[in-house]
C-alpha positions as a Markdown table, in Angstrom:
| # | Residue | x | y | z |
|---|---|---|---|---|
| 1 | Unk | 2.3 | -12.4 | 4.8 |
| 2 | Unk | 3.6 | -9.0 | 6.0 |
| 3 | Unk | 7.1 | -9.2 | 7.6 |
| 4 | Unk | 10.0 | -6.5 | 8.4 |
| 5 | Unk | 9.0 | -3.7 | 5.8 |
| 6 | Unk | 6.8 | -4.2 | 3.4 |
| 7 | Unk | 6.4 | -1.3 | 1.2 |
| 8 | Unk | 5.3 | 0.2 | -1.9 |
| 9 | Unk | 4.7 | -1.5 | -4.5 |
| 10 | Unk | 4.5 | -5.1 | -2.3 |
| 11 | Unk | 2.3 | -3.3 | 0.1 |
| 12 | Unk | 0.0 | -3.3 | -3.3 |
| 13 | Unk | 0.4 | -7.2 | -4.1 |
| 14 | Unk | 0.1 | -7.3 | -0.1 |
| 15 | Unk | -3.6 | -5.7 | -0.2 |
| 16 | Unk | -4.4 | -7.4 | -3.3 |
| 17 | Unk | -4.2 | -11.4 | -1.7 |
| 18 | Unk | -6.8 | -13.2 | -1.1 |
| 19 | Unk | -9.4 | -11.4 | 1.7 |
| 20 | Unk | -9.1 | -13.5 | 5.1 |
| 21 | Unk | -5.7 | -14.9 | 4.3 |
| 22 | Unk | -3.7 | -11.3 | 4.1 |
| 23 | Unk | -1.4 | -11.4 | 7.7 |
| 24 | Unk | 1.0 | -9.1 | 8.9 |
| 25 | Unk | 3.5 | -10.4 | 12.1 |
| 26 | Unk | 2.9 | -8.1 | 15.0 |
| 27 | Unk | 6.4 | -5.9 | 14.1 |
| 28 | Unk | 5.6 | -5.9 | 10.4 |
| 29 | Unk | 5.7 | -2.4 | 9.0 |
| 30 | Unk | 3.4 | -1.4 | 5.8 |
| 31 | Unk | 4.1 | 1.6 | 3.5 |
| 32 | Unk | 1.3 | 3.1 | 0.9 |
| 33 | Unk | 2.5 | 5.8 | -1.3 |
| 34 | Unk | 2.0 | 7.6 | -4.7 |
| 35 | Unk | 3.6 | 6.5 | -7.7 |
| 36 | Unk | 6.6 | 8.8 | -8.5 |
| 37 | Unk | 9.3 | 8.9 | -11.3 |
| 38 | Unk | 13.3 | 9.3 | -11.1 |
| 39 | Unk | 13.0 | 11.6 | -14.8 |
| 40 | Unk | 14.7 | 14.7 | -14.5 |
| 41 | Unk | 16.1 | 15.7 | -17.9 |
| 42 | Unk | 13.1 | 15.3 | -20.1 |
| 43 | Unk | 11.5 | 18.1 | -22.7 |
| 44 | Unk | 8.1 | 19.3 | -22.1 |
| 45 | Unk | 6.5 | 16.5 | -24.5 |
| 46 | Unk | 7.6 | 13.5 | -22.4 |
| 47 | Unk | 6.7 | 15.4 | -19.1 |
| 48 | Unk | 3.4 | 15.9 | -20.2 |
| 49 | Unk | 3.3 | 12.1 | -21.3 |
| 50 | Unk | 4.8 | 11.1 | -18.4 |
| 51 | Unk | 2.5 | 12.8 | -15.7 |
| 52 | Unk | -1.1 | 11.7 | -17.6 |
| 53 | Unk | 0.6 | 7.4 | -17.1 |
| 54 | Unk | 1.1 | 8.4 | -13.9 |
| 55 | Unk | -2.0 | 9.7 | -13.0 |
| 56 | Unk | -3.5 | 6.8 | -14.5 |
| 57 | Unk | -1.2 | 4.7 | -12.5 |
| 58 | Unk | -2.0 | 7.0 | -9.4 |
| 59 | Unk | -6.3 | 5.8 | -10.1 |
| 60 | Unk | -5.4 | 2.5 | -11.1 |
| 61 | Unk | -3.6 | 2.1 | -7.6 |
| 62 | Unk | -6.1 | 3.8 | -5.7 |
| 63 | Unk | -9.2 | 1.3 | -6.9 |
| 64 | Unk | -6.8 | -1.5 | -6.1 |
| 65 | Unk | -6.5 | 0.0 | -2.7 |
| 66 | Unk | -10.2 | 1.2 | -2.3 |
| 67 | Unk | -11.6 | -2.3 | -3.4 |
| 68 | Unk | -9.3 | -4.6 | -1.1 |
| 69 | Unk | -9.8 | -2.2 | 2.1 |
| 70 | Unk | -13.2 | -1.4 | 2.2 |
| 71 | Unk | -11.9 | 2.6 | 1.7 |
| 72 | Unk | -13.8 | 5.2 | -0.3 |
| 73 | Unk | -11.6 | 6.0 | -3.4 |
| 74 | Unk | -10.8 | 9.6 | -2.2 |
| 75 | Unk | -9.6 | 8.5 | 0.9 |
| 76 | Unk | -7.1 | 6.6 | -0.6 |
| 77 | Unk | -6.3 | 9.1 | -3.0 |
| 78 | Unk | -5.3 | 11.6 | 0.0 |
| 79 | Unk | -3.5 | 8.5 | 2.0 |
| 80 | Unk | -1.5 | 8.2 | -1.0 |
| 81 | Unk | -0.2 | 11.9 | -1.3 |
| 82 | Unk | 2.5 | 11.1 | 1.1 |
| 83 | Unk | 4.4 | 8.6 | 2.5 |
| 84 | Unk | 2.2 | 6.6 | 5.1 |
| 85 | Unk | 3.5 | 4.1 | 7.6 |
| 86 | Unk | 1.6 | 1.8 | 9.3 |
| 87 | Unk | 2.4 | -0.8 | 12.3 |
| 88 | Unk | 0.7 | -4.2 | 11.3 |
| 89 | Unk | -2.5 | -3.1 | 13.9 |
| 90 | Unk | -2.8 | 0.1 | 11.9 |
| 91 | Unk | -2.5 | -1.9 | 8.3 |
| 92 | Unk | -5.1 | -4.4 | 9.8 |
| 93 | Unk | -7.1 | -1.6 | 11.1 |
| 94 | Unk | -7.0 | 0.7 | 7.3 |
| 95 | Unk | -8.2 | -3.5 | 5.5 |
| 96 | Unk | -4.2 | -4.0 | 4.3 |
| 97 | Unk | -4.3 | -6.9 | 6.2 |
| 98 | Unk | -7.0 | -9.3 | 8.1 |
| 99 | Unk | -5.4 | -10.2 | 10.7 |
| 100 | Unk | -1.6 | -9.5 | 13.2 |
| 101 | Unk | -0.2 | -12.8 | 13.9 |
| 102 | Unk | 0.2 | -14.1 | 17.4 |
| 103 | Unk | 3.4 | -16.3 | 18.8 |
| 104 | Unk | 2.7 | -19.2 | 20.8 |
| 105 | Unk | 3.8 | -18.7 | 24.3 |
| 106 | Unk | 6.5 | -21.2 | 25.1 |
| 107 | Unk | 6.1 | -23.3 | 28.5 |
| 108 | Unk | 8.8 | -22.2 | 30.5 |
């Protein structure tokens, strides 16, 4: 269940539950986004090293993405070049979620 922010890396476990019992509450917000590294002082050996596991990590994402929504696998990949935020209608919309949940109306 989606609530407040869920991003990155739980937007991932998010999309990855089981289809038909993924929710997001109606204010939920949802984050996809491209793997990326804090390594700044590295030679050229562990760069190179560094950017092919996470180009794999990059693929490996997408399929998850591209399986659990319904998505072509290039589509994800371009969704994934930058930070994307979604409302919980949007997330159910892209196949993050199945369904926004609704509050019971209290009798006044």
């Amino acid at each position: 269940m989606a609530m407040g922010l869920v991003g990155s890396g739980a937007s991932l476990i998010l999309v990855g539950g089981t289809i038909t019992k993924r929710v997001a509450l109606p204010h939920a917000r949802v984050s996809i986004h491209q793997p990326s590294s804090d390594s700044i002082r590295q030679n050229i050996d562990e760069l190179l090293m560094e950017g092919k596991n996470m180009l794999e990590l990059r693929n490996t994402i997408a399929d998850i993405y591209a399986q659990n929504t319904g998505k072509p696998v290039d589509v994800i990949q371009k969704d994934l070049e930058r930070d994307s935020f979604m409302s919980a209608t949007e997330a159910q919309d892209y196949g993050i979620v199945d369904r926004v949940a609704k509050f019971k109306k209290e009798n006044p």
